[in-house]
KOLSEDO-424084 format. One line per 3 residues: number of its first residue (from 1); for each residue x negated, y, z negated of C-alpha. Coordinates in nm, 4 decimals, m for minus. Layout:
N
NUM) X Y Z; ... $
This chain:
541
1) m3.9605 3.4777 m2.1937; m3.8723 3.4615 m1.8253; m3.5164 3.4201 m1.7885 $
4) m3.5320 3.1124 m1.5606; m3.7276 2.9163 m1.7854; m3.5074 3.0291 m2.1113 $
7) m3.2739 2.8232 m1.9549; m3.4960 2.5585 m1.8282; m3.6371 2.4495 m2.1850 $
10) m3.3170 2.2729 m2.2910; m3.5167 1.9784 m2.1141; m3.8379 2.0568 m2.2290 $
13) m3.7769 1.9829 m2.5787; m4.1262 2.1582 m2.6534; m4.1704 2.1223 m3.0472 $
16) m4.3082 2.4151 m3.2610; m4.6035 2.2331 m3.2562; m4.7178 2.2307 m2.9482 $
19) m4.7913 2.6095 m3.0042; m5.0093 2.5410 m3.2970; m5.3867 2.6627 m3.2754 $
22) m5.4838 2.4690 m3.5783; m5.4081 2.1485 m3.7308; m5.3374 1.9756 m4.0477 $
25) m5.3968 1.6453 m4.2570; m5.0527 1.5755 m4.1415; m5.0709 1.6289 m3.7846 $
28) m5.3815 1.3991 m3.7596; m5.1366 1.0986 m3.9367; m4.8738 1.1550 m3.7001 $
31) m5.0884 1.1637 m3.3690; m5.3753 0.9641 m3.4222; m5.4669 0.5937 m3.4281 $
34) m5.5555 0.5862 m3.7749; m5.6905 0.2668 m3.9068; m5.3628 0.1203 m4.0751 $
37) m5.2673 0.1569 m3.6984; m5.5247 0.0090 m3.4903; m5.5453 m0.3168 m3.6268 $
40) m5.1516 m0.4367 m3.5119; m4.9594 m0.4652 m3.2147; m4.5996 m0.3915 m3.2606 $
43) m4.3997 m0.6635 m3.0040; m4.0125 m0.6685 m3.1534; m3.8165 m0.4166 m3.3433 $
46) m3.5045 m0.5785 m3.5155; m3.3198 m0.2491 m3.6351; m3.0320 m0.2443 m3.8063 $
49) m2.8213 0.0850 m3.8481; m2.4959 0.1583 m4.0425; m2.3858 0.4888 m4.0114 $
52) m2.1732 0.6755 m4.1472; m2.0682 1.0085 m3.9766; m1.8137 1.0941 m4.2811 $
55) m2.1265 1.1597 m4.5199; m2.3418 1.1830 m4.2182; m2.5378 0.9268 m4.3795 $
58) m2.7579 0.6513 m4.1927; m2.8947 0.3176 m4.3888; m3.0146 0.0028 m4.3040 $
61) m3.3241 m0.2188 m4.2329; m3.6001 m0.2494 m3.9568; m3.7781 m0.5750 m3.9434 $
64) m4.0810 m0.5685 m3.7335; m4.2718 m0.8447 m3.5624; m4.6599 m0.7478 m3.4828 $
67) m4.9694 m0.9177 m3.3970; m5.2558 m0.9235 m3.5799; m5.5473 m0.7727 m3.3478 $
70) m5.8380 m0.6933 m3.6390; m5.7044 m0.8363 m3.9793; m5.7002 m0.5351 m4.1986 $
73) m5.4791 m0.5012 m4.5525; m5.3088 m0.1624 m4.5421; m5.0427 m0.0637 m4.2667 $
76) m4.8514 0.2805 m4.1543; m4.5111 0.2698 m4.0755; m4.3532 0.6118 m4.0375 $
79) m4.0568 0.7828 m4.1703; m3.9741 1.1637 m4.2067; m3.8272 1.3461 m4.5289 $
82) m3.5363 1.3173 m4.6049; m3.4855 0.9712 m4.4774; m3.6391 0.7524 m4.7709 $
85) m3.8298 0.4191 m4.7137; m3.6692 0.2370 m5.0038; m3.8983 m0.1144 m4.9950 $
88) m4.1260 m0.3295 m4.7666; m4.0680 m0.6624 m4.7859; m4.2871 m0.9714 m4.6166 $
91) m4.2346 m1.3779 m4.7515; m4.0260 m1.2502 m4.9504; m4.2294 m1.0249 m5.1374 $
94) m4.2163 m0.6551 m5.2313; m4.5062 m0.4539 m5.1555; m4.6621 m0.1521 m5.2476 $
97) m4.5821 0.1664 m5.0688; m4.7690 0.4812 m5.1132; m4.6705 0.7907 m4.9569 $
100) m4.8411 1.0483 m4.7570; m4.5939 1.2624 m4.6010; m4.4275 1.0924 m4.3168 $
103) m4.6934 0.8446 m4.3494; m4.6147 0.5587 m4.5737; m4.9333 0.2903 m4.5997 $
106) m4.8009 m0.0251 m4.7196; m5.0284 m0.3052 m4.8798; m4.9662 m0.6382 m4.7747 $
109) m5.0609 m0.9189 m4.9985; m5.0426 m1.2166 m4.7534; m5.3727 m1.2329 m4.5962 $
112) m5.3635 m1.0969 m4.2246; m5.5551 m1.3423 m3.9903; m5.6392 m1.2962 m3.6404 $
115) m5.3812 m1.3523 m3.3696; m5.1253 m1.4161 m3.6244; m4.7532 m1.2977 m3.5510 $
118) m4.6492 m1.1346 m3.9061; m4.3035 m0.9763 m3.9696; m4.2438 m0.6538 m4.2341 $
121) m3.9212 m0.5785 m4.3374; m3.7962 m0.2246 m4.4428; m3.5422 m0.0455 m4.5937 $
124) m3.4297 0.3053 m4.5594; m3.1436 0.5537 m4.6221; m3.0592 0.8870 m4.6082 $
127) m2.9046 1.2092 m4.4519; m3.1149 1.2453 m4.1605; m3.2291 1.6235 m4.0220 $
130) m2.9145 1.7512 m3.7868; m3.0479 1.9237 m3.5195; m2.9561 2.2925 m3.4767 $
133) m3.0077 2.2882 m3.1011; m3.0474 1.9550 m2.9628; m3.2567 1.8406 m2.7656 $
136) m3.4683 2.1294 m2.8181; m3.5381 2.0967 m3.2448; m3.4457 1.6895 m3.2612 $
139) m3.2683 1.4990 m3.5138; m2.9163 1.4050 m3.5150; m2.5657 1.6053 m3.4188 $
142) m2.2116 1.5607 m3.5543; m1.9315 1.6861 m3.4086; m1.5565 1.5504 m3.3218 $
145) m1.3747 1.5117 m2.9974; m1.0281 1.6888 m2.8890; m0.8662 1.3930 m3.0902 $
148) m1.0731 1.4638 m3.4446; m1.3109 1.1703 m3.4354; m1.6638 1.1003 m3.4386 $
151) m1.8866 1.2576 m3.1454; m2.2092 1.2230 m3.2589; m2.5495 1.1220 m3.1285 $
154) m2.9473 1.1394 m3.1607; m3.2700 1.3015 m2.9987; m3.6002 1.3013 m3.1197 $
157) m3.8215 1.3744 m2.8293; m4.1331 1.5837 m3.0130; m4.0302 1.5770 m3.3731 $
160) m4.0571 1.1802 m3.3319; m3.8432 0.8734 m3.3601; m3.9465 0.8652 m3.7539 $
163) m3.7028 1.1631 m3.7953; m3.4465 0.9022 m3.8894; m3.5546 0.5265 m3.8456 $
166) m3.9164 0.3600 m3.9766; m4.1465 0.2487 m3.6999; m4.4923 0.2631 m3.5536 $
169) m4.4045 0.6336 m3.4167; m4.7190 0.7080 m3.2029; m4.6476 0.6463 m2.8245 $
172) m4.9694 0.4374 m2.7485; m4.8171 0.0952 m2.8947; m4.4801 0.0703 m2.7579 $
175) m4.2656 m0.2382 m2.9346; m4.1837 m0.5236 m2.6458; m3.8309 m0.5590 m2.7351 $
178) m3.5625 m0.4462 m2.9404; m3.2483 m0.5722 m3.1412; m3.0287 m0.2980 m3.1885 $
181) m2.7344 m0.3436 m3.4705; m2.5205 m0.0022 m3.4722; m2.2545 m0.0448 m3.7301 $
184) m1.9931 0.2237 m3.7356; m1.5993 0.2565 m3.8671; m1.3627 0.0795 m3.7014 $
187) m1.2056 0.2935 m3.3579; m1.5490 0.3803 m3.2679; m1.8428 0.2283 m3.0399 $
190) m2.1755 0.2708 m3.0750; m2.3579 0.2397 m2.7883; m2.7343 0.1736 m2.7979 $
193) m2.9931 0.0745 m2.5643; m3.0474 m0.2000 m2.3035; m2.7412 m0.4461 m2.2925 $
196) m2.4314 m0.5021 m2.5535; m2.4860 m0.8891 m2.6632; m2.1416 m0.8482 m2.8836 $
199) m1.9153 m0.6267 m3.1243; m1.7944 m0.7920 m3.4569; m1.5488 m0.6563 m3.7201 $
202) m1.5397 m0.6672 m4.0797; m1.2694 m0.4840 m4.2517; m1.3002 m0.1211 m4.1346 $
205) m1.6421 m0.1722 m3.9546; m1.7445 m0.2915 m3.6149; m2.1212 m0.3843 m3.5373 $
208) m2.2222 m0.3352 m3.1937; m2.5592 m0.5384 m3.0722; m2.7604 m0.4495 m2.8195 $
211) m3.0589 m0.6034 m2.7361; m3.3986 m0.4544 m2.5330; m3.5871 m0.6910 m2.2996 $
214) m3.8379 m0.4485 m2.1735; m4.1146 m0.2519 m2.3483; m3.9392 0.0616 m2.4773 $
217) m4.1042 0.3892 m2.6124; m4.0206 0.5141 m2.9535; m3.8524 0.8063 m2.8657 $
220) m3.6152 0.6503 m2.6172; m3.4080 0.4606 m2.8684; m3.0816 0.6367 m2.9200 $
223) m2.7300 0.5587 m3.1202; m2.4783 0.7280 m2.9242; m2.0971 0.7040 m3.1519 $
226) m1.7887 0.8117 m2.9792; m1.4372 0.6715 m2.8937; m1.5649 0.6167 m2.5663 $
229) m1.3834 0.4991 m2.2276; m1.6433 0.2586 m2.0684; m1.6225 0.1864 m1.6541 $
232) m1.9330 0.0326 m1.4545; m2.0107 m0.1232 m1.1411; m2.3209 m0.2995 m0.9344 $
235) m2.5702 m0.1374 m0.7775; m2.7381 m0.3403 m0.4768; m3.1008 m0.1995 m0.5556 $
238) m3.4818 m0.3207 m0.4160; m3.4447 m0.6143 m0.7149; m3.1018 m0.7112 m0.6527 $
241) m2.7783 m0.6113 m0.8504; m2.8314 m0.3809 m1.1160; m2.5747 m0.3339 m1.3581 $
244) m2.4657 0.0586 m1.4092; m2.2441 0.1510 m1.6899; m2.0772 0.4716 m1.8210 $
247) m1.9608 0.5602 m2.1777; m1.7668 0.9223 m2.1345; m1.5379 1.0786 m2.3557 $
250) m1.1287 0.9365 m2.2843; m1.0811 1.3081 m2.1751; m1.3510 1.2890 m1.9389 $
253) m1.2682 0.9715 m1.7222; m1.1543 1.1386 m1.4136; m1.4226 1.3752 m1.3998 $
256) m1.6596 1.0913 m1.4990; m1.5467 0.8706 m1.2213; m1.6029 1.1459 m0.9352 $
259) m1.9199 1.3192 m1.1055; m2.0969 0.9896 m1.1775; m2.1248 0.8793 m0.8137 $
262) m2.4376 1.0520 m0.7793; m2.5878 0.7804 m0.9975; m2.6100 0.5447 m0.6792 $
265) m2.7571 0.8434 m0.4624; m3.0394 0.9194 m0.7465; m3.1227 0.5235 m0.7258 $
268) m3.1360 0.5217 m0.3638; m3.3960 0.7973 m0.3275; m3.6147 0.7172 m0.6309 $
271) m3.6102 0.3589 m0.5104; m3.7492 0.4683 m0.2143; m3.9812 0.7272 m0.3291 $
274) m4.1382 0.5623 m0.6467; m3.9916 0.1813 m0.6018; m3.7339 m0.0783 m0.8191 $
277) m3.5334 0.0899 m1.0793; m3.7888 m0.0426 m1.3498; m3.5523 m0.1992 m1.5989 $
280) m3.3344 m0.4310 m1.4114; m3.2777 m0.6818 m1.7248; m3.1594 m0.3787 m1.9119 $
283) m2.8900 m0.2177 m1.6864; m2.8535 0.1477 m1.6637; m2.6511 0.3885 m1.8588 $
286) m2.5136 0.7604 m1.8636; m2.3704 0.7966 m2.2044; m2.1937 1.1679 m2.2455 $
289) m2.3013 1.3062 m2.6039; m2.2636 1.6287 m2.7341; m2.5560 1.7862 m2.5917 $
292) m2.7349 1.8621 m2.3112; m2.8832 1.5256 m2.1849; m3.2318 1.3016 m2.2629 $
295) m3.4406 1.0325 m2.1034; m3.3358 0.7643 m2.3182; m3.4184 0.4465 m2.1791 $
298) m3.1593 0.2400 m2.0089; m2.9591 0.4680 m2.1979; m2.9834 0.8139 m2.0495 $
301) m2.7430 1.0692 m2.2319; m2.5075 1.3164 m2.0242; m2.4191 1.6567 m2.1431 $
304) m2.3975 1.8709 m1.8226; m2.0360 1.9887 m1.8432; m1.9215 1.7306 m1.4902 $
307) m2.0756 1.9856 m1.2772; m2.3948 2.0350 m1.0579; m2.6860 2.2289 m1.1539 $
310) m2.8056 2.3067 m1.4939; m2.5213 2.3856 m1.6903; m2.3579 2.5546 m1.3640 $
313) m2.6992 2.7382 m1.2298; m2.9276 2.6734 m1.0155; m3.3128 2.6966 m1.1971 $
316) m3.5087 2.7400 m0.8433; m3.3118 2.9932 m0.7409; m3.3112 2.8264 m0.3942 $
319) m2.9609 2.7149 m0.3972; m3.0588 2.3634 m0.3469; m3.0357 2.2858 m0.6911 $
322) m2.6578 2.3075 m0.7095; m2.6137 2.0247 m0.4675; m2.6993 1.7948 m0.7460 $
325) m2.6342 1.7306 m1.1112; m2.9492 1.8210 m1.2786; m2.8845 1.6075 m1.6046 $
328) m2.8452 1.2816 m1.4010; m3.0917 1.3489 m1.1594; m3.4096 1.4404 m1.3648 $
331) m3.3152 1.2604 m1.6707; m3.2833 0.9153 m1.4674; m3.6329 1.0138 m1.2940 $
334) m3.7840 0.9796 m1.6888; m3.6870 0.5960 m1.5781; m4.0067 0.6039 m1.4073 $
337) m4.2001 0.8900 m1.5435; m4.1893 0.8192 m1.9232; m4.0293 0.5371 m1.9600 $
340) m4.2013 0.2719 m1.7389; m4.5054 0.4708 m1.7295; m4.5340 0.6514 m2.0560 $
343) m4.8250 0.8185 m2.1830; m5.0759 0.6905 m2.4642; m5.1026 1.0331 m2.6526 $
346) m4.8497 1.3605 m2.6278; m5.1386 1.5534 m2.4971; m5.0942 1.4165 m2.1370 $
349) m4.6933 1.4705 m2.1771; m4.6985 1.6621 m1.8665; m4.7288 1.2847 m1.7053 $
352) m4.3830 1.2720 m1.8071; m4.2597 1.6107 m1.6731; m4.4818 1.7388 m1.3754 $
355) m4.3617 1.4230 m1.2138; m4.0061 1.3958 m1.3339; m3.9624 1.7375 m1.2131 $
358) m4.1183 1.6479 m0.9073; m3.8570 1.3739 m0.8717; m3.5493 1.6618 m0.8276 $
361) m3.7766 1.7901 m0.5389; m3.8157 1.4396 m0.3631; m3.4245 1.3618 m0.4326 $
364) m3.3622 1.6777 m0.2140; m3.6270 1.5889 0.0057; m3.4599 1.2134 0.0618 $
367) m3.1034 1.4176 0.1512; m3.1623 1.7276 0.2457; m3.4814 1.7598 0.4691 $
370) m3.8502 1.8594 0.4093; m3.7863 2.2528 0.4039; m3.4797 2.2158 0.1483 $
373) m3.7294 2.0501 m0.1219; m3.9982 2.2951 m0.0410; m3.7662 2.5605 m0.1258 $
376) m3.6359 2.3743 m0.4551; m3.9887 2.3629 m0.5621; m4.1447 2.6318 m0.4444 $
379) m3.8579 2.8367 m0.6371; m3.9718 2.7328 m0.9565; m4.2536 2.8958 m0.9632 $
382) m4.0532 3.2140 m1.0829; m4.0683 3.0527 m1.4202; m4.4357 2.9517 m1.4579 $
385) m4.5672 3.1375 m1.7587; m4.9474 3.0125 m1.7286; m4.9695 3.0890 m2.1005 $
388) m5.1794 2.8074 m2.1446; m5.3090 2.4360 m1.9896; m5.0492 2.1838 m1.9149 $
391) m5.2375 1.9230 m2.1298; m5.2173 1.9894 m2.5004; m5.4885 1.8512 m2.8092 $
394) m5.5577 1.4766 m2.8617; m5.4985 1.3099 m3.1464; m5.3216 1.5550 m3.3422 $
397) m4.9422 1.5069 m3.1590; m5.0243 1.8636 m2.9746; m4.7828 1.8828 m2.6335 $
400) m4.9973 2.1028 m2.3776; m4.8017 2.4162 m2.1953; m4.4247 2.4258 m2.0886 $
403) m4.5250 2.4616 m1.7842; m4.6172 2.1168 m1.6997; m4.2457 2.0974 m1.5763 $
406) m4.2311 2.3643 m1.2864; m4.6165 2.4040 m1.2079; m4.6672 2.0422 m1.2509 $
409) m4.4238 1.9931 m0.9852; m4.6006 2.2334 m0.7658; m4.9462 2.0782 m0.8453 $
412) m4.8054 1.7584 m0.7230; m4.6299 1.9186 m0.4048; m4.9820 2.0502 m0.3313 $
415) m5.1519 1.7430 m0.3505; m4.8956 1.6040 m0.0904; m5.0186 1.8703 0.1136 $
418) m5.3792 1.7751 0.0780; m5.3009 1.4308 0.1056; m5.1037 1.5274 0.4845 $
421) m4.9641 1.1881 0.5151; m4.6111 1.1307 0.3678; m4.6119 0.7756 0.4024 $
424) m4.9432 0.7619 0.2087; m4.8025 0.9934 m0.0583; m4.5168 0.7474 m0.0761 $
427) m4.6920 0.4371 m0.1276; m4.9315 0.6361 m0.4150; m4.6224 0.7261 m0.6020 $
430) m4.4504 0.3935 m0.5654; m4.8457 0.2696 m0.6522; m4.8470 0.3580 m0.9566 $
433) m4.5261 0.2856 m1.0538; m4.6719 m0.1114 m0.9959; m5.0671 m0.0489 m1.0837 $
436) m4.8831 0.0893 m1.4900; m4.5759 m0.0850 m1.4556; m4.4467 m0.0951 m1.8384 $
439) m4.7357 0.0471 m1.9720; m4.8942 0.3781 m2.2012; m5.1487 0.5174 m1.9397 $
442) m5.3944 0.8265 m1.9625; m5.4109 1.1707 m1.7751; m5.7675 0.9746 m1.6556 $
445) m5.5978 0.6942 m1.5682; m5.3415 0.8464 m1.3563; m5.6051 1.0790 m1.2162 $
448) m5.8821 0.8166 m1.0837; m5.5619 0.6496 m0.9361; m5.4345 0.8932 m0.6712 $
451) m5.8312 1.0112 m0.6398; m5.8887 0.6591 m0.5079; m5.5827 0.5727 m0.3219 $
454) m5.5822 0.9119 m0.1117; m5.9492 0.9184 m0.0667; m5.9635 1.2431 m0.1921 $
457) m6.2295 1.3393 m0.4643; m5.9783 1.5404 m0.6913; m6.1865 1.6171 m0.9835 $
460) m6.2300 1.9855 m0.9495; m5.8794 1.9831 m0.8118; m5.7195 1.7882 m1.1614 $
463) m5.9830 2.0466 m1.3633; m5.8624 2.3601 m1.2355; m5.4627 2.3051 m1.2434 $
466) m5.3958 2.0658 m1.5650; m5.7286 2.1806 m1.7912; m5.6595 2.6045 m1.7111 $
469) m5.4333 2.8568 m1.6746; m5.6029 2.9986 m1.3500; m5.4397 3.0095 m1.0369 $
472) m5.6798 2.9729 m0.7059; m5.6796 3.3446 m0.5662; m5.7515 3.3255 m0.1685 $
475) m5.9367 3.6674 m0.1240; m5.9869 3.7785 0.2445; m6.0738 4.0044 0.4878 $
478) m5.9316 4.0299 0.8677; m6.1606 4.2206 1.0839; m6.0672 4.1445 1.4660 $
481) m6.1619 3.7825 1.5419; m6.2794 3.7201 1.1970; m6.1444 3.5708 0.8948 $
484) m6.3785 3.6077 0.5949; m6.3075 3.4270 0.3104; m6.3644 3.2963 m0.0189 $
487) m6.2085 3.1167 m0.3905; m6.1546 3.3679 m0.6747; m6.0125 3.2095 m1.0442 $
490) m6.1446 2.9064 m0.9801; m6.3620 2.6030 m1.2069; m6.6988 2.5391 m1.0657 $
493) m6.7438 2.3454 m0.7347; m6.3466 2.3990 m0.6710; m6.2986 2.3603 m0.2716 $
496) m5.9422 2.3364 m0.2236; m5.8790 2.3515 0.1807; m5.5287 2.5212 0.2720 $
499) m5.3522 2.5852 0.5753; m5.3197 2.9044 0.7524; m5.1134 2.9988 1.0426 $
502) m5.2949 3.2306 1.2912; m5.1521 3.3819 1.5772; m4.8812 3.1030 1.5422 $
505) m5.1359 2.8640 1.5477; m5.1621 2.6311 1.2230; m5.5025 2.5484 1.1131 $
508) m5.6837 2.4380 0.7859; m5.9535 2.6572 0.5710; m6.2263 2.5559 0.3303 $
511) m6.2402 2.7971 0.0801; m6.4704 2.7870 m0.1807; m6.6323 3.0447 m0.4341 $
514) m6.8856 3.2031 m0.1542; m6.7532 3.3461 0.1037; m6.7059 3.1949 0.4382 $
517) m6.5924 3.3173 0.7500; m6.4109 3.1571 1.0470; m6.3770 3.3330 1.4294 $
520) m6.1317 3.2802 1.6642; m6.0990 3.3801 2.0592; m5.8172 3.6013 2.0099 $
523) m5.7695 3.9434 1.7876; m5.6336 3.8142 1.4427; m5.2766 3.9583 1.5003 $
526) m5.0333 3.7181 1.2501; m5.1937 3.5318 0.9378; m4.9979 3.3224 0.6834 $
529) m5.0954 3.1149 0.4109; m4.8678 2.7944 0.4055; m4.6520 2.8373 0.1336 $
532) m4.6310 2.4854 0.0042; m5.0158 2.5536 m0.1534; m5.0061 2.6474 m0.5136 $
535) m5.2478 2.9452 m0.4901; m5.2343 3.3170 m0.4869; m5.4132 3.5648 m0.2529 $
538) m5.5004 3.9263 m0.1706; m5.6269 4.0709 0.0864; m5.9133 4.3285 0.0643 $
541) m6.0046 4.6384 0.2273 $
């Protein structure tokens, strides 16, 4: 494995099975939209956790409000071994629960009618999977602070929210809202998602509540337990004042207070790059936890060390990447890429990542220049493995390739290329930010988008770079005056023009899989192939 991206996938969080070949019963429960799932629409999760870090032991209750869209009998709520649904409850009534795996089908007696808004309660307990190498595996993490008390938080990205709470865990239906109750001993907080309603005490236990206006993807809820030192202020955003919050470890304050003022800076160039901060009535967080970092929404977890880079290094090589803190920066991007738009199956992950990654390049782009964030991004391609596509197997929860972090990036900074109009590229981004504001969107959906906003017929373009691992090879021949030529590696009817620079002079090409052949006045002395297009070439005798 190349040693750049070694490091890199402590954000990629790439399960074991996205590098499956073949699928089972099981796979097809978790990451398809079987028919106990298609008939409801989740709208509010009221979860209710009590944890208990001594026996590392979670229990409690998740009452969920849904809609009735196609009155069926039998619903799938889903909750991995060894967390145990105990009972389903609705009006009162126990239901029948049979188990399939992490699939539990649950037959309701009351009879479901059309447009009806129905409520299931369940229960669970258990010692939920701890996480060997969060966030990579997923699950939960225990450790103590310098003092001796609880550190401990979650991250299920891949293996699934159902690792250790019940819900609807396929990414297509995200829940509308959320009521978060995180009960933990007295002397520590619990700090959850969206914004703290209140904190009450009963004998040696303190609920915090915390309550979700927005839609919210599964994955993105997290319990973060510490005996956190809390500071915040206002930031004066495109919406108005948006409240920013921090939750660090006492030890850390100081460190906190001067490390954290990059939070501002990442608002003020996403802001202007993709547009509003997308969860205003939720606030933002950076919670520290004892790990590297995650997306969580309005709840984004810190575990970069107070320093910039990734973990102290720079992943493009370019030098560019220590002027920031990686864990802030492309973690808060997720606000937009995966959070506000989030995508319907895992397949098209690299919705999430290609343009999240692409968000450290336009943060250095917004503060450091046009060359700087060609030489972030351009750096990463060091680590592209082009084992294979960046877009994994419907229905089956199948991520595609790793890679749909550092090529994706470079398939978008080639399309601004193509698109040669910054302000245009701009108002795409920020586009569809508004066009799938809250919503689960497809790779299709995304793709038809920026087709028809730039004007450009991207098709072959979207074919060749997310559906294969071949890179467009620009073969050609100099012979005086003339240039000759022509697309190797390439899908059918794939006619990417590039820049050159001849004889100083910049120009663009229309390659395509015949050859072709362009003459100029003067002998062909200098020839350069603009760097900022994803391709490879070789010139022939």
């Amino acid at each position: 494995m190349h040693k750049l991206l070694s490091l890199a996938l402590g954000l990629l969080t790439v399960s074991a099975i996205a590098q499956k070949t073949t699928f089972t019963h099981q796979d097809s429960l978790k990451g398809s939209i079987t028919p106990e799932r298609a008939w409801w629409d989740v709208s509010h999760y009221d979860l209710k956790v009590d944890v208990d870090p001594g026996k590392q032991f979670i229990s409690g209750t998740n009452t969920i409000t849904y809609k009735v869209i196609d009155p069926y009998q039998k619903i799938q709520i889903d909750l991995q071994e060894p967390m145990k649904l105990l009972s389903a409850i609705q009006d009162g009534k126990e239901l029948v629960v049979k188990k399939d795996g992490a699939a539990h089908f649950i037959s309701l007696k009351a009879k479901q009618k059309k447009n009806a808004v129905n409520k299931l309660e369940v229960k669970f307990e258990g010692k939920p999977v701890v996480g060997k190498r969060l966030p990579w595996d997923g699950g939960w993490t225990w450790q103590e602070d310098n003092n001796g008390k609880t550190f401990a938080a979650n991250a299920n990205q891949g293996i699934g929210s159902s690792i250790w709470w019940p819900n609807k865990d396929i990414p297509y239906d995200e829940v509308e809202g959320l009521d978060f109750y995180i009960t933990v001993p007295k002397g520590l907080m619990g700090v959850g998602n969206g914004k703290i309603i209140d904190s009450t005490s009963i004998k040696d236990k303190t609920t915090f509540h915390w309550a979700v206006e927005n839609p919210i993807n599964n994955y993105g809820v997290s319990a973060d337990i510490a005996d956190y030192a809390h500071f915040s202020e206002t930031y004066e955003g495109e919406k108005g004042s948006l409240d920013l919050n921090f939750y660090v470890l006492k030890k850390n304050l100081k460190k906190a207070k001067e490390q954290f003022k990059q939070v501002p800076k990442m608002l003020e160039a996403f802001e202007h790059w993709f547009g509003p901060y997308p969860f205003y009535e939720d606030g933002y967080k950076l919670v520290e936890v004892p790990y590297l970092g995650m997306e969580h929404q309005s709840n984004v977890t810190y575990g970069n060390a107070y320093g910039n880079g990734y973990l102290g290094r720079d992943l493009s090589g370019s030098g560019w990447g220590l002027k920031f803190d990686y864990i802030i920066i492309h973690e808060s991007g997720h606000e937009w890429f995966a959070n506000n738009i989030t995508n319907k199956d895992v397949a098209d992950m690299w919705i999430h990542e290609s343009f999240t990654t692409y968000s450290e390049n336009l943060f250095v782009d917004y503060f450091y220049g046009k060359e700087a964030s060609s030489d972030y991004v351009i750096g990463m391609r060091n680590a592209i493995r082009n084992d294979r596509p960046i877009i994994g197997t419907y229905g089956v929860d199948h991520e595609g390739s790793g890679d749909m972090y550092f090529k994706g990036a470079n398939i978008l900074h080639t399309l601004r290329q193509l698109i040669e109009d910054d302000e245009k590229w701009r108002e795409i981004l920020r586009g569809l930010n508004k066009e799938f504001y809250h919503q689960t969107v497809t790779t299709a959906q995304v793709e038809n988008y920026i087709s028809k906003k730039s004007g450009i017929d991207l098709t072959e373009f979207w074919n060749q770079y997310l559906r294969t691992t071949m890179i467009p090879e620009l073969e050609y021949t100099i012979n005086g005056t003339t240039l000759k030529f022509r697309y190797a590696d390439i899908v059918e009817g794939f006619d990417m023009p590039i820049q050159i620079m001849v004889n100083q002079e910049k120009i663009w090409i229309y390659p395509a899989a015949n050859w072709n052949t362009k003459s100029f006045d003067e002998p062909i002395s200098e020839f350069e192939i603009d760097r900022n297009f994803y391709i490879e070439s070789e010139e022939l005798d």
